[in-house]
C-alpha positions in Angstrom: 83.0 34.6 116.3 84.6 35.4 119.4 88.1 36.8 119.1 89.3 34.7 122.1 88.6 31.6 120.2 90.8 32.1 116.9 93.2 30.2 116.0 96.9 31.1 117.7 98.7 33.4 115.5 101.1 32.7 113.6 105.3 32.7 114.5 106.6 36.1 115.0 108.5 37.2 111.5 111.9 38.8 111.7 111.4 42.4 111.9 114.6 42.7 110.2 114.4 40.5 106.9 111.1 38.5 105.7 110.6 37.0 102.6 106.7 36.5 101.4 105.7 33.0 99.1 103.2 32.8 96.9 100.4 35.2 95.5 98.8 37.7 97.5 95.3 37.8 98.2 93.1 40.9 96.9 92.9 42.1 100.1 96.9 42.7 100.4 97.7 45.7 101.1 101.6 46.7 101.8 102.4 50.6 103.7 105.7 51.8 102.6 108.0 54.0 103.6 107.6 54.3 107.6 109.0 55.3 110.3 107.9 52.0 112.3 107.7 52.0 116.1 105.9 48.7 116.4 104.9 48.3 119.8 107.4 46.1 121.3 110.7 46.6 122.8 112.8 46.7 119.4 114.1 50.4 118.2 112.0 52.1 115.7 113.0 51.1 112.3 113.4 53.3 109.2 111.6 53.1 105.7 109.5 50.5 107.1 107.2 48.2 105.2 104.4 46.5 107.0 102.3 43.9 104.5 98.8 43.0 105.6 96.6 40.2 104.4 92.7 39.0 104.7 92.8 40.6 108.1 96.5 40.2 109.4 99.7 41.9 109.4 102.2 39.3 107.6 105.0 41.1 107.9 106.3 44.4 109.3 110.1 45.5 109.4 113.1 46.5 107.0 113.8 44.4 104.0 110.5 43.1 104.1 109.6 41.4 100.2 106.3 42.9 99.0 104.1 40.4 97.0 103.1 41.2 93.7 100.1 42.3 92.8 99.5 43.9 96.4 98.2 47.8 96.8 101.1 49.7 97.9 99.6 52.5 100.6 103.0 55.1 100.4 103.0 56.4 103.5 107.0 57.8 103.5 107.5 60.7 106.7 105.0 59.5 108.6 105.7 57.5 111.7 103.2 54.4 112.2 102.1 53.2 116.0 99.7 50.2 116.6 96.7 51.7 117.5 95.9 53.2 121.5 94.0 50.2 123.4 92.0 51.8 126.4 92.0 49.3 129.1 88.9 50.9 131.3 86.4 53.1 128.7 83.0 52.4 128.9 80.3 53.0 125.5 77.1 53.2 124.4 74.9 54.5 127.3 75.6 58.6 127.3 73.4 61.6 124.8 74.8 64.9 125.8 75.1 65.3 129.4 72.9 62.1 130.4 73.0 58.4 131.5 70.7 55.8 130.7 70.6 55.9 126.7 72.1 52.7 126.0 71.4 51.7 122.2 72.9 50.0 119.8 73.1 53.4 117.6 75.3 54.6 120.5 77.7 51.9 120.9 78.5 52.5 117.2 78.9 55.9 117.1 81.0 55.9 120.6 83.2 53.3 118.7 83.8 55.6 115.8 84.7 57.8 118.2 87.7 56.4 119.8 88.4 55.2 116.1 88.9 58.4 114.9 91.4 59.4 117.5 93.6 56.4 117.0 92.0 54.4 120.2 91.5 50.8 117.8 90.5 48.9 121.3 88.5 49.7 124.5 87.7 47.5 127.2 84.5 48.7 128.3 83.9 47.8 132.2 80.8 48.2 132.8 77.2 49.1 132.1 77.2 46.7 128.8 73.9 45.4 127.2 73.3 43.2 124.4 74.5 45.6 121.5 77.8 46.1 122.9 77.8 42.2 123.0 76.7 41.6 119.5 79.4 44.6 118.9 82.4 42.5 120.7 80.8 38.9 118.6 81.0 40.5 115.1 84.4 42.4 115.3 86.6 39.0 114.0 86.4 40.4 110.4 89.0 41.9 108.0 86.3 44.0 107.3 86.2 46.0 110.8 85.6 49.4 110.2 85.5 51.0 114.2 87.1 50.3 117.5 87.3 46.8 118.9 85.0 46.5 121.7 85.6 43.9 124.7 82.8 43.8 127.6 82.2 43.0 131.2 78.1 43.0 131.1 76.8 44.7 134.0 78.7 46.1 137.4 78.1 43.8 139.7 76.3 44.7 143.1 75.4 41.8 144.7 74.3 42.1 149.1 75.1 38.6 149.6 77.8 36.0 148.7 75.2 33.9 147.5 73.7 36.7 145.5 77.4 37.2 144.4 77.8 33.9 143.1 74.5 34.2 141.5 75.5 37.2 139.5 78.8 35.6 138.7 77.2 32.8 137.1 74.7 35.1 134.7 78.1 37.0 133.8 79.7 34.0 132.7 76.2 32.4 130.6 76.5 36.1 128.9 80.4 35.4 127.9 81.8 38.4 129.5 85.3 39.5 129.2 85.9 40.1 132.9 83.7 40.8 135.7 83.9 44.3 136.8 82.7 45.1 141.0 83.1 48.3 142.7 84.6 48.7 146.3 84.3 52.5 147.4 81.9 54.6 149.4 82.0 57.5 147.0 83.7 60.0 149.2 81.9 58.5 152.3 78.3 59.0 150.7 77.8 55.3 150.0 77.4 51.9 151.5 80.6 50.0 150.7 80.9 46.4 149.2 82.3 43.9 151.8 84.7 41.5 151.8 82.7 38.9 152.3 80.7 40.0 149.1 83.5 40.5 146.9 85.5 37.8 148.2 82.5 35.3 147.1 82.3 37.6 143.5 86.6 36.8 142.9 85.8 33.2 144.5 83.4 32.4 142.0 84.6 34.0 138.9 88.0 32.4 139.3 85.8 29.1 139.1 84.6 30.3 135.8 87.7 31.0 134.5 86.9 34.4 134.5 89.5 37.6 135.8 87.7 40.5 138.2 88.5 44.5 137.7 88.0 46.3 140.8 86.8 50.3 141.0 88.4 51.1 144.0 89.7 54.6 145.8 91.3 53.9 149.1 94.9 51.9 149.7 93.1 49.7 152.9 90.6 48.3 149.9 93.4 48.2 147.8 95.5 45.9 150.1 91.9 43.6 150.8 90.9 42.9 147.2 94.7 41.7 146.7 95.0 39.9 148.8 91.3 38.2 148.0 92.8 37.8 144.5 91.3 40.7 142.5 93.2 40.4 138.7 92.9 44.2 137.8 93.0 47.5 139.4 90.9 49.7 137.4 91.2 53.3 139.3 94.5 54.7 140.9 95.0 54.3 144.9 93.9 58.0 145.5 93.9 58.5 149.0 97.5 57.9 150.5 100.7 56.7 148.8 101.3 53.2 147.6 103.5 51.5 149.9 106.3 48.3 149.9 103.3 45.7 151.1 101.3 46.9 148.1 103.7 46.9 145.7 104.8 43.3 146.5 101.5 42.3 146.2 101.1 43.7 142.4 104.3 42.0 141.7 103.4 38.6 143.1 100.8 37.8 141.2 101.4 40.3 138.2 98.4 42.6 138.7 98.1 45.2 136.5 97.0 48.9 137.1 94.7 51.5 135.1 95.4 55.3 136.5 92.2 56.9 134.8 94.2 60.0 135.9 91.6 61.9 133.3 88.4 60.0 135.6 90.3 62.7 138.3 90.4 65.7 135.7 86.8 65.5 134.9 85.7 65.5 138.3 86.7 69.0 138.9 87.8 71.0 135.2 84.3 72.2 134.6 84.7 74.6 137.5 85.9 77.2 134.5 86.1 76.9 130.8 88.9 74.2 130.3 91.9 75.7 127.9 91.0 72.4 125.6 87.9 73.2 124.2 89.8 75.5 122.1 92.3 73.1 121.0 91.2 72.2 117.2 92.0 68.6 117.9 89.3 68.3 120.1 86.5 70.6 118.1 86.8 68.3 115.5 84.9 65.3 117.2 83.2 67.5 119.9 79.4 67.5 120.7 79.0 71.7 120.3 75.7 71.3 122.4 77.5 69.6 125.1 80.3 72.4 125.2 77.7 74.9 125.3 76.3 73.2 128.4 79.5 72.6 130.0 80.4 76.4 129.9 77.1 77.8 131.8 78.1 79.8 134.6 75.5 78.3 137.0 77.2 74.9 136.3 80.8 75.7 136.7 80.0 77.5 139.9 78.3 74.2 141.2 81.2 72.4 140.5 84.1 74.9 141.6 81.7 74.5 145.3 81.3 71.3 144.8 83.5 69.5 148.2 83.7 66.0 146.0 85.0 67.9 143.2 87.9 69.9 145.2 88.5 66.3 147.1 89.1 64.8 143.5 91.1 67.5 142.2 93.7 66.3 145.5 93.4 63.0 144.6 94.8 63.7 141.1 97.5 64.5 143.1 98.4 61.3 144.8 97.1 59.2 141.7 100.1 60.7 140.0 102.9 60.2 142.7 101.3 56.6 142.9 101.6 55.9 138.8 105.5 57.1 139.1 105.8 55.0 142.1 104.1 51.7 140.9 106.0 52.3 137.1 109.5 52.9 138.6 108.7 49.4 140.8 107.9 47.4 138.1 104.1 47.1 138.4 102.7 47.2 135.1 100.8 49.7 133.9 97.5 49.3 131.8 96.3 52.9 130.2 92.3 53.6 130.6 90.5 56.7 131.1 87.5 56.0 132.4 85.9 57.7 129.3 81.9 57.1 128.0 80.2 58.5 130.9 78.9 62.3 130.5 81.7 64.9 130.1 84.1 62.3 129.7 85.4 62.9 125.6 85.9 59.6 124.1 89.5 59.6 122.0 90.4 63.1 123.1 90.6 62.3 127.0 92.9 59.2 125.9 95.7 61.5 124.6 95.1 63.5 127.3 95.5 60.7 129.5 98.8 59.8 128.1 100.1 63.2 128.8 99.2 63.0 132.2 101.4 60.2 132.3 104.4 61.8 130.7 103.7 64.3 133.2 103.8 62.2 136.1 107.6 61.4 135.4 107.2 58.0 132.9 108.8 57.9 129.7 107.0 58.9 126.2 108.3 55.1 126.0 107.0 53.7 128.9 103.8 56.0 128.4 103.6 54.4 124.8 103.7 51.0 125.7 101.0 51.3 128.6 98.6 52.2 125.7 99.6 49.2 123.7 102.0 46.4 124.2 101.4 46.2 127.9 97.6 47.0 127.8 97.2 44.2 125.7 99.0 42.1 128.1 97.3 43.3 131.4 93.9 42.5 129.0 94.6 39.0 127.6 94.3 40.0 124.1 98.0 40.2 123.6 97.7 37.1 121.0 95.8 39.4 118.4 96.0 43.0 119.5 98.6 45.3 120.8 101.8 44.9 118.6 102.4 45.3 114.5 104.1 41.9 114.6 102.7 39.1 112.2 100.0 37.2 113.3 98.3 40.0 114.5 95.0 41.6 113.5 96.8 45.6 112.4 95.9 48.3 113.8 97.7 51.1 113.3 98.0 55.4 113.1 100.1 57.4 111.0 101.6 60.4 112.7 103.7 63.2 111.5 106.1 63.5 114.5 107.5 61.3 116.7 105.7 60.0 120.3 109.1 58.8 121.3 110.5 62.1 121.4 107.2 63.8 123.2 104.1 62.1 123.2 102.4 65.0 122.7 103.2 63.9 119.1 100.5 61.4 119.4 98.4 64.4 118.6 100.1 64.6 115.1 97.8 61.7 113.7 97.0 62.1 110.3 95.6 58.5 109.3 94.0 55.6 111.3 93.7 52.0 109.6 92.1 48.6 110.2 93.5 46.2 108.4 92.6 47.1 104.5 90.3 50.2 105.6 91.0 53.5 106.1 89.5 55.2 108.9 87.5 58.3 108.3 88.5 61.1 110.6 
């Protein structure tokens, strides 16, 4: 069953005092003793209970009345988070160093992936197949045991507004998520998509109820696919700084923005031996083959001459001073990395992503949020997904120290659960 078409969830409990009726289920289970930070606005809250059932968090705050009979999970000095929801990721097509192995085997074990690291959702925008479907049509279970999975089928490429419209229409037979396009030339070393193309791919998917992320790299496109009522920027403006005009037309119609500042990083930090492939947090999950590869001199000279690399490496630059700018105007920000592709480290790049963004100049707060809260939001999942309120499918990491004070604490995740089950890490 598809997750959009469950039932509403239920009324928001008190995250102060809740009382629980009647006889728990087996599969309640009730974690004790946190330090809750819960995803929305409220202050963190102290020896914290949250009480989950068949699938769904029934209650989470202080005072909260566990049923009898439930298994109590102690989890007392650790601080519990929802889970990281990665609004642009991509899965199931990279071996090593190379495209083009989509399988179903793949989707799985990129899935794992990001579950291990705390990332319990990932919109992947692009390059999807039938496995990641039948992935994203099975995940509506209490029994989920990896990372949610949301799709938008293929990129779309159409040369023709009736070829746009065409593509459109197969996008929404498949039930996609969103419908994902690309506007850029690639530095100048591709054709770009024209308005008149992507104008008749928004046009048509609007028809079909359906919402259209945009890769983009220059502010001009930026202002176009606005203004032609794109619903999600997926990439940073990179090439100039955001200005009033654009801003006002985030605000107007709410449109949310994905940095991928770590899309910039990978571009160009293979030119040398990048100080994170000693950091233990990232051996643990990390392909040793792939390291190995990435660390051959004849490669990191390639890239370190590489012109498109040094030109990204600048636009990291500007996609920063743009993510301060859009936050401290009220744009909302979506987190996504960009991550799947080769080189890109699925769960790894996401907490380096959200340093990146503490870096830029926004809050461990604000930084937080954009991985939950207001991802879920910008996504249209926030019914089911991005908060520990009731009514929501849980979702949730146990850290050791707390994100709100640096979130470099992220890092200090010790235990990642869905629902009932336990995450191996």
């Amino acid at each position: 069953m598809h997750l959009r078409t469950l039932l509403p969830c239920a009324a928001i409990a008190s995250a102060l005092t809740v009382t629980l009726a009647g006889q728990p289920s087996s599969a309640t289970k009730a974690f004790t003793g946190v330090r809750l930070i819960d995803g929305t606005a409220r202050v963190p809250l102290d020896n914290a209970t949250i009480v989950v059932r068949d699938g769904r968090v029934v209650a989470a705050g202080a005072n909260v009345t566990i049923p009898a009979g439930a298994e109590r999970v102690a989890l007392a000095g650790k601080t519990v988070i929802p889970g990281l929801i990665n609004a642009h990721g991509h899965v199931g097509d990279t071996a090593g160093l190379a495209g083009g192995h989509y399988s179903a085997e793949n989707v799985m074990r990129d899935l794992r992936l990001y579950a291990a690291y705390g990332v319990t959702t990932v919109f992947s925008l692009g390059g999807d197949q039938a496995a990641g479907f039948a992935a994203r049509d099975s995940q509506a279970t209490p029994a989920l045991d990896r990372t949610r999975l949301f799709v938008a089928g293929p990129v779309l490429a159409p040369r023709s507004a009736d070829e746009a419209r065409k593509l459109v229409d197969d996008d929404a037979a498949m039930k996609v998520d969103i419908v994902k396009i690309r506007v850029d030339d690639n530095l100048g070393t591709t054709a770009k998509m024209t308005p008149e193309i992507y104008r008749a791919v928004i046009d048509e998917a609007h028809k079909k109820g359906l919402r259209v992320a945009v890769h983009l790299f220059y502010l001009a496109d930026a202002k176009s696919v606005l203004d032609a009522g794109a619903d999600f920027i997926a990439h940073s403006i990179r090439d100039a700084d955001v200005d009033a005009e654009t801003i006002a037309a985030l605000k107007k119609r709410d449109v949310c923005v994905c940095p991928t500042l770590m899309r910039e990083v990978s571009t160009f930090v293979y030119e040398s031996t990048p100080p994170f492939f000693a950091d233990p947090f990232f051996q643990k999950h990390a392909d040793e083959q792939t390291v190995a590869a990435l660390k051959e001199p004849a490669r990191q000279e390639a890239m370190k001459k590489s012109p498109a690399a040094q030109r990204y490496k600048t636009a990291l630059e500007v996609a920063s001073r743009n993510l301060k700018k859009l936050s401290d105007a009220g744009v909302t920000i979506a987190m996504g990395t960009d991550t799947g592709p080769p080189a890109r480290f699925q769960g790894y790049f996401e907490q380096m992503e959200l340093e990146l963004m503490a870096k830029a100049g926004l809050t461990p707060r604000q930084v937080l949020a954009s991985a939950t809260r207001d991802a879920a939001r910008c996504m249209k999942i926030d019914a089911t997904l991005g908060t520990l309120e009731a009514g929501k499918w849980p979702a949730l990491a146990g850290l050791t120290a707390d994100p709100l004070v640096d979130i470099k604490n992220r890092r200090s995740i010790v235990s990642v659960w869905f629902a009932e089950n336990r995450i191996g890490r």
